[in-house]
KEKE-688941 format. One record per residue (C-alpha): residue number from 1; residue in one letter; x, y, z. Coordinates in steps of 0.05 Angstrom, whole numbers, plus 32768, in hexadecimal, padded with zeros to 4 digits. Each point is the difference from the previous one (the first is absolute). Example, Ala and Ser with C-alpha at 12.3 -4.5 7.8 and 13.67 -1.06 7.14 Angstrom:
BEGIN
(node 1 'a' (80F6 7FA6 809C)),
(node 2 's' (801B 8045 7FF3)),
//
This chain:
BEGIN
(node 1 'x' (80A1 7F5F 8252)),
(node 2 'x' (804D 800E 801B)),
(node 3 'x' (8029 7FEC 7FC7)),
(node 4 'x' (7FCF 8007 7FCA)),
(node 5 'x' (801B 8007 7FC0)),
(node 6 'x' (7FF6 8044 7FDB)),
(node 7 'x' (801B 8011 7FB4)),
(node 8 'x' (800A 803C 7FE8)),
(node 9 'x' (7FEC 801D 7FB9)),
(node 10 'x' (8054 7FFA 7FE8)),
(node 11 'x' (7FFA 7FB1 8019)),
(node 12 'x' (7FC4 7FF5 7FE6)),
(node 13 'x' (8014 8014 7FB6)),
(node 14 'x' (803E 7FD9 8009)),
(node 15 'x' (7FD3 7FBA 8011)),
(node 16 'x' (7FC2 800C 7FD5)),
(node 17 'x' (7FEE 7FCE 7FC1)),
(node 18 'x' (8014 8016 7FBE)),
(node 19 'x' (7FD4 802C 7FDA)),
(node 20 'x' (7FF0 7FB9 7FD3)),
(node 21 'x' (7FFA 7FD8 8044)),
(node 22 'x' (7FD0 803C 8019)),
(node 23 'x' (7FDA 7FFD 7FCB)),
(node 24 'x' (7FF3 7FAE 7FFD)),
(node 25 'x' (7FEE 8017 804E)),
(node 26 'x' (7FC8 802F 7FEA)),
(node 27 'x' (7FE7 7FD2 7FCE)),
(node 28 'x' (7FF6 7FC4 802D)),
(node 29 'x' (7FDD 8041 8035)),
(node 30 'x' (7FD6 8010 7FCC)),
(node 31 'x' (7FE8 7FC6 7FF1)),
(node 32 'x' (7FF3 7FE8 8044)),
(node 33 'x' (7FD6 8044 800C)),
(node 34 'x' (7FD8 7FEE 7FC6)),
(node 35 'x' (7FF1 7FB1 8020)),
(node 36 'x' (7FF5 8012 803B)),
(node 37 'x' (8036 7FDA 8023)),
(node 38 'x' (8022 803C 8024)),
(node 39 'x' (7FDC 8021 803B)),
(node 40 'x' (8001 8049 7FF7)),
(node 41 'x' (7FD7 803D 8013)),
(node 42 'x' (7FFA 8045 7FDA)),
(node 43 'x' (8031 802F 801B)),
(node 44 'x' (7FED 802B 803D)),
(node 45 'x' (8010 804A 7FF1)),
(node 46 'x' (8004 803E 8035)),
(node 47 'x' (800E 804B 7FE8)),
(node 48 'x' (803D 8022 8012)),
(node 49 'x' (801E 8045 8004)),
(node 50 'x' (7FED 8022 7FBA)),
(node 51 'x' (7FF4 7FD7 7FCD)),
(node 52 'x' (8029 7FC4 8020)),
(node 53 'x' (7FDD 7FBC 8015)),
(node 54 'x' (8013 7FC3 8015)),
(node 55 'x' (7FEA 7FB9 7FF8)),
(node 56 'x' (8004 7FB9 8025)),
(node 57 'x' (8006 7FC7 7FDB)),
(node 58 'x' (7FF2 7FBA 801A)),
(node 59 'x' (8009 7FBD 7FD6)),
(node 60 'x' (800C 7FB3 800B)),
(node 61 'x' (8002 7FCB 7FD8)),
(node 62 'x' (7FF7 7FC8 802A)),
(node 63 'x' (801A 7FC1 7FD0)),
(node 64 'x' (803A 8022 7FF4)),
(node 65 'x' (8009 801B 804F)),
(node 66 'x' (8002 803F 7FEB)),
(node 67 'x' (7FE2 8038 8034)),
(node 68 'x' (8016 8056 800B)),
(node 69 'x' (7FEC 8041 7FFC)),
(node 70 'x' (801B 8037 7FE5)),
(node 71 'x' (7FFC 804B 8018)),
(node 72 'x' (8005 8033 7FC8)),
(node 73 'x' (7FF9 804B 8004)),
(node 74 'x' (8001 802B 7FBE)),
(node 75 'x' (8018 8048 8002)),
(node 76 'x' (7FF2 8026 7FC6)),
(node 77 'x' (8022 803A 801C)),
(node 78 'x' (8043 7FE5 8010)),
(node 79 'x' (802B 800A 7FC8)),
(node 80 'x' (7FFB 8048 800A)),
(node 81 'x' (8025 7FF7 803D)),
(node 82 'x' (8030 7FCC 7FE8)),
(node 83 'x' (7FD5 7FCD 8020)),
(node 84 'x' (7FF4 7FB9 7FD4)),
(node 85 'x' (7FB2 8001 7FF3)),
(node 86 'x' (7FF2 7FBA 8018)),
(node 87 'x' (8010 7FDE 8044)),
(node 88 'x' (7FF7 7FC3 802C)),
(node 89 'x' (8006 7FBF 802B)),
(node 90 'x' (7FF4 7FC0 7FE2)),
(node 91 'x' (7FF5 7FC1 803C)),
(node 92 'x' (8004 7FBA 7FF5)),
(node 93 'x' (7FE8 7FD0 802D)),
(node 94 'x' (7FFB 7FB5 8004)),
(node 95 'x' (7FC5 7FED 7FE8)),
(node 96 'x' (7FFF 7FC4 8037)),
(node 97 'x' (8010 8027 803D)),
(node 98 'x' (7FF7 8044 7FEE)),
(node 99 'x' (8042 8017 8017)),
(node 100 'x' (801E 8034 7FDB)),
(node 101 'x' (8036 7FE3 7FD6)),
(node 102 'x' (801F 8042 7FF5)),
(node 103 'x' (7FF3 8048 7FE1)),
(node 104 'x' (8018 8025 7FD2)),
(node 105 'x' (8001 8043 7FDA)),
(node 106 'x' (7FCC 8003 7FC2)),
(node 107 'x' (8019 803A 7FCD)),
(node 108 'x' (802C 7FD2 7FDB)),
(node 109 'x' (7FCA 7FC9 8007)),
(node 110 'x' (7FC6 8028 7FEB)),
(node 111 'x' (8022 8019 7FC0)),
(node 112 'x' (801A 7FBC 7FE8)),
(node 113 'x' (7FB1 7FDA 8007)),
(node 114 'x' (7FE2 803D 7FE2)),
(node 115 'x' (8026 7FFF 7FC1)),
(node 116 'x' (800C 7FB3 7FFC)),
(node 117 'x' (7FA2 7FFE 8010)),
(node 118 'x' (8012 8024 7FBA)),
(node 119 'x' (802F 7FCE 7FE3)),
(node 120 'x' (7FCF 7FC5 800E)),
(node 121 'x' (7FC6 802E 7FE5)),
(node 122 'x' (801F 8014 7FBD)),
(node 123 'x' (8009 7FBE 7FE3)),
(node 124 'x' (7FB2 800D 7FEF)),
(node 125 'x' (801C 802B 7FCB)),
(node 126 'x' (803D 8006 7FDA)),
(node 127 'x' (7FFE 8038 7FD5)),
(node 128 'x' (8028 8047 800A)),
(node 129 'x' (7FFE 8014 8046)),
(node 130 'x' (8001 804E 801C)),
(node 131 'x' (8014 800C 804C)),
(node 132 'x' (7FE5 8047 801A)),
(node 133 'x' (8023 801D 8034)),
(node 134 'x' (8052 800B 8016)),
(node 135 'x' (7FF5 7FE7 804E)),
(node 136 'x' (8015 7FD0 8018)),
(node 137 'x' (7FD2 7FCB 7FE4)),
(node 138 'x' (8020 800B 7FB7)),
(node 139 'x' (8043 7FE6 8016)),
(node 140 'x' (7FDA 7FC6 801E)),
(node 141 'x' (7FDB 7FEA 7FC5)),
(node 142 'x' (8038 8010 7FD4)),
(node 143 'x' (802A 7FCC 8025)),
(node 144 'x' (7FC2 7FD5 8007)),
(node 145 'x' (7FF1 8006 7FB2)),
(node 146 'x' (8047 7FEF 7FE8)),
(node 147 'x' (8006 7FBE 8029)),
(node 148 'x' (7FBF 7FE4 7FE3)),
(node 149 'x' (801F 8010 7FBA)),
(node 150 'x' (7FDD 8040 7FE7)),
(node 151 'x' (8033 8022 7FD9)),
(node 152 'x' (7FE5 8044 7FF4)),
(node 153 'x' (7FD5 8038 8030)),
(node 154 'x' (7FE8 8044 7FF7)),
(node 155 'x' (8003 802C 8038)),
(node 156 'x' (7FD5 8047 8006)),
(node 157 'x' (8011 802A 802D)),
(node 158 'x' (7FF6 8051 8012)),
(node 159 'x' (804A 8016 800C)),
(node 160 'x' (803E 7FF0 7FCD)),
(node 161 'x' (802B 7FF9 803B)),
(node 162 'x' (7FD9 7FC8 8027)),
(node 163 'x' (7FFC 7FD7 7FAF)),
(node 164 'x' (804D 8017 7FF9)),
(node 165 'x' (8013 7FDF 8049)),
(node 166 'x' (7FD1 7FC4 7FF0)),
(node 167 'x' (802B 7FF8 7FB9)),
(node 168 'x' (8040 7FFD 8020)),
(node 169 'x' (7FEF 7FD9 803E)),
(node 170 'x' (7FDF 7FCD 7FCA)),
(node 171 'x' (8038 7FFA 7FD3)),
(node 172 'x' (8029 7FF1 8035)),
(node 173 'x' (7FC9 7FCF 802B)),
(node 174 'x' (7FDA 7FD9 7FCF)),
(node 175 'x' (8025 8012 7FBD)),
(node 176 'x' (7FD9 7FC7 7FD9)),
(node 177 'x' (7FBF 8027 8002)),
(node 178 'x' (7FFD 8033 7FD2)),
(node 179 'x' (7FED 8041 8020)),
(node 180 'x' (7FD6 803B 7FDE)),
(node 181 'x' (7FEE 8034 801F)),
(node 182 'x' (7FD7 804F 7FF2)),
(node 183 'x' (7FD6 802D 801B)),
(node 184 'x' (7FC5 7FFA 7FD1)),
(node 185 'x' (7FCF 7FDA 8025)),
(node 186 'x' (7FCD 7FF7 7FC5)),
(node 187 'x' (803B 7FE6 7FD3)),
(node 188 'x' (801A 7FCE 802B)),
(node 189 'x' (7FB9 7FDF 800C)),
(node 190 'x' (7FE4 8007 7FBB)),
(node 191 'x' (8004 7FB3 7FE2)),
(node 192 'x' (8018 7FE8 803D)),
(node 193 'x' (7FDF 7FB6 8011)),
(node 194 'x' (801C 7FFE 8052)),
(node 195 'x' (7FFB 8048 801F)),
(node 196 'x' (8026 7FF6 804F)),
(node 197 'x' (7FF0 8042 802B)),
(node 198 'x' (8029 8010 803E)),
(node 199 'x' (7FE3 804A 800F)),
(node 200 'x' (7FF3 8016 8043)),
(node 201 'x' (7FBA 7FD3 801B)),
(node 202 'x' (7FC5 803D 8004)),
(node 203 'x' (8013 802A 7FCC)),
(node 204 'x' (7FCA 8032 7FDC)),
(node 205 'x' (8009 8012 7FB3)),
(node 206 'x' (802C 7FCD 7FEF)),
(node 207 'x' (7FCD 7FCC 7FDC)),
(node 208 'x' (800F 7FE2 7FC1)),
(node 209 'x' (7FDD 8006 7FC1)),
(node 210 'x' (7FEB 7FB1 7FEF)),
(node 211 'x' (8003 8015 7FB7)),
(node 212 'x' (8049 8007 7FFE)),
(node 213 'x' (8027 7FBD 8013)),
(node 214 'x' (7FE1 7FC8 7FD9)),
(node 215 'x' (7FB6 7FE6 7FFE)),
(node 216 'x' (8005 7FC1 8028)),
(node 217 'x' (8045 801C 8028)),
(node 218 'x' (8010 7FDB 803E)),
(node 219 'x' (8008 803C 803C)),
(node 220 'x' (8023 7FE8 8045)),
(node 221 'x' (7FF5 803B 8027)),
(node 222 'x' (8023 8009 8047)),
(node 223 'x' (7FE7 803F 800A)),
(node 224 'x' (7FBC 7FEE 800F)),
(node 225 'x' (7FD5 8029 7FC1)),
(node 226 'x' (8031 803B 8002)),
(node 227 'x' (800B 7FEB 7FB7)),
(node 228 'x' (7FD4 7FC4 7FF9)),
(node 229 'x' (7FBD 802F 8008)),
(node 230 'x' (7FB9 7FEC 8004)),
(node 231 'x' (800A 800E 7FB2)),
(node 232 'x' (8035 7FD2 7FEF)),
(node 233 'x' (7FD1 7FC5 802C)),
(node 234 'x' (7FB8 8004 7FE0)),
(node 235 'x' (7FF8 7FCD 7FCD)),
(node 236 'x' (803F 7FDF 800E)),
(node 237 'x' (800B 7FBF 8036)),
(node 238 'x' (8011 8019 803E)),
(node 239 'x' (8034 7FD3 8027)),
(node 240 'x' (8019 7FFF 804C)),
(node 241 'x' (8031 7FDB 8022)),
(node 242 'x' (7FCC 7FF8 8039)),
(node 243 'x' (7FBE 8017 7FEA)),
(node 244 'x' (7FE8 7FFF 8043)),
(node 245 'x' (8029 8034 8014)),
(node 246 'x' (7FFA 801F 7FBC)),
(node 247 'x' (7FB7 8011 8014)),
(node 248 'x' (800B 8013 803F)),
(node 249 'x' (8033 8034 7FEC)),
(node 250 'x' (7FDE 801B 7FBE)),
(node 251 'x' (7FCB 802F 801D)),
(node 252 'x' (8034 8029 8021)),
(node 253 'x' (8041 7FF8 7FDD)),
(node 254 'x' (7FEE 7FF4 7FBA)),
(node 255 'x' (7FBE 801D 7FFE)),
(node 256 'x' (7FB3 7FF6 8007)),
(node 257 'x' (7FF8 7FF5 7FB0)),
(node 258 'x' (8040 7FD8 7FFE)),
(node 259 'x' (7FEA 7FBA 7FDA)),
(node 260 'x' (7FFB 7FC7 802B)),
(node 261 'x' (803A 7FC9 7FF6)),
(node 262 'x' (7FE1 7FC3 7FE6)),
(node 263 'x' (8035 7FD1 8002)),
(node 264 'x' (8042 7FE8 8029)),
(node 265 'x' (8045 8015 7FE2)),
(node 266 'x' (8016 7FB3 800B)),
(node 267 'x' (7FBA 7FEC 7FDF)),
(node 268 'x' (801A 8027 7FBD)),
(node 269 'x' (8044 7FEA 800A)),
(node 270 'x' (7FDC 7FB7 8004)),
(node 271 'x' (7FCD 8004 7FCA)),
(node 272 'x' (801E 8038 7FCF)),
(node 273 'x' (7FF1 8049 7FF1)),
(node 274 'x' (7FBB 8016 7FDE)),
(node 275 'x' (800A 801B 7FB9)),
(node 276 'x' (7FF5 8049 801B)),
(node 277 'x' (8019 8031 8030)),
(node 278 'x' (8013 7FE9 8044)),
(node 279 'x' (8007 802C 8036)),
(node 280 'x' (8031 7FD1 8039)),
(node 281 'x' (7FF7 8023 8043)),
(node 282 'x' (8030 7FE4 8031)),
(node 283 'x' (7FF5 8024 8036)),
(node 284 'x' (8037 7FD4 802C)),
(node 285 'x' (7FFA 7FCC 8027)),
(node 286 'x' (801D 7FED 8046)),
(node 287 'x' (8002 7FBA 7FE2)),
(node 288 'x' (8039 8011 7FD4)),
(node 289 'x' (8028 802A 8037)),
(node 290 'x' (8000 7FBD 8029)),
(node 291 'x' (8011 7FD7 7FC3)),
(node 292 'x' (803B 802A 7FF3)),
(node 293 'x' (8019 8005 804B)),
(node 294 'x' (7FF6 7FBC 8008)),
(node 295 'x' (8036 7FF9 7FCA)),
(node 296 'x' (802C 802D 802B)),
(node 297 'x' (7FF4 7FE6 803F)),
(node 298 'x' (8017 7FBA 7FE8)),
(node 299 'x' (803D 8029 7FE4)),
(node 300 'x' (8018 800B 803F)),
(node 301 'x' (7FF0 7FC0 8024)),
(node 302 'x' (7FC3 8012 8023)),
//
């Protein structure tokens, strides 16, 4: 292990694919979760101090000699003390040999594949999309949203200053994508067809009414059913990146009543969207963390 190779967060952002190269990369994960052809396992979680947890994450692909794990704790209480909410250690190894090939800091990581597992997702749909939230995550899928073309987003969120900073660090990051923002959650759903939520993953109260974005919307939730609710899934197709980890997870961190998912994310992507609601509950998958380290590793030689 003397020597190995270790990247932090700043290099990693530097070496990572483009938000369009990411997203091809989550497409091609998804897809190979729905087949079959990756080797994954639904993520191990242990419970932290508060309200934090963490989670492993193992994945390989072996045809494309592909093989890590990545190490991923989630602090819900951090940003009161000026602390990011999510951090972590991604490892790659040689899928041969099983030496590490090197390791590498997974903020910057984790935020790119969960808004480009969005990119891929959204081509189900391509009607007027909302994003729900001001973290982190909204910058993200803003610059994640304009590379794949989508020239217009609506953004809710609870404090004018978070939407005001969000304005001006849009116009100024991604100024091809037109930004709105407000503070009237029920306006900025109502007719919407693709409703993104970014809230805080456990939340109590903050459940959308179905009856307000359209009919047969399309929801990406990454917020578990914070805002994708038991409500918004009954009667509509449920989808997972992983199902098998979907229902594993869903008694405890969705709930007991949360719908099962009856389909693959890459199986929808494959076959097309029902004419209904669908409920896409990508949950994250250690599969795309290696994809997109992989590409960084490479990067750098190793």
């Amino acid at each position: 292990m003397e020597g190995m190779l270790h990247l932090p967060d700043d290099r990693v952002r530097d070496l990572l694919p483009s938000p369009a190269e990411a997203v091809d990369l989550m497409r091609e994960t998804l897809q190979a979760l729905a087949d079959g052809s990756a080797s994954v396992a639904p993520k191990s979680q242990v419970s932290a101090h508060g309200t934090g947890f963490a989670n492993a994450m193992p994945a390989a692909w072996p045809e494309r000699g592909l093989l890590g794990v990545k190490w991923v704790a989630i602090m819900k209480d951090n940003p009161a003390q000026g602390l990011p909410i999510i951090s972590g250690l991604m490892v790659l190894s040689d899928a041969q040999t099983g030496a590490v090939r090197c390791t590498m800091d997974a903020a910057e990581l984790t935020a790119l594949r969960t808004a480009a597992v969005t990119g891929a997702s959204i081509a189900l749909d391509d009607r007027r999309a909302v994003f729900l939230g001001t973290g982190v995550q909204a910058r993200s899928h803003a610059r994640v949203l304009a590379a794949i073309g989508r020239k217009r987003l609506t953004v809710w969120g609870r404090r004018p200053e978070a939407l005001a900073e969000l304005a001006e660090w849009a116009s100024r990051e991604v100024p091809g994508l037109h930004l709105e923002t407000t503070t009237d959650r029920d306006a900025a759903v109502r007719g919407a067809g693709v409703v993104i939520s970014g809230l805080p993953i456990g939340l109590h109260g903050s459940e959308l009414d179905p009856s307000l974005a359209c009919d047969d919307a399309t929801y990406l939730p990454i917020d578990y059913a914070s805002v994708a609710g038991a409500a918004v899934a009954r009667g509509a197709t449920v989808a997972a990146d992983d199902p098998e980890q979907f229902e594993a997870l869903r008694p405890d961190k969705l709930s007991e009543d949360y719908p099962r998912a009856s389909t693959a994310t890459g199986a929808l992507l494959r076959d097309g969207r029902p004419a209904e609601r669908v409920v896409v509950q990508n949950l994250g998958s250690g599969l795309g963390d290696v994809m997109l380290a992989d590409a960084v590793a490479r990067a750098v030689g190793v």
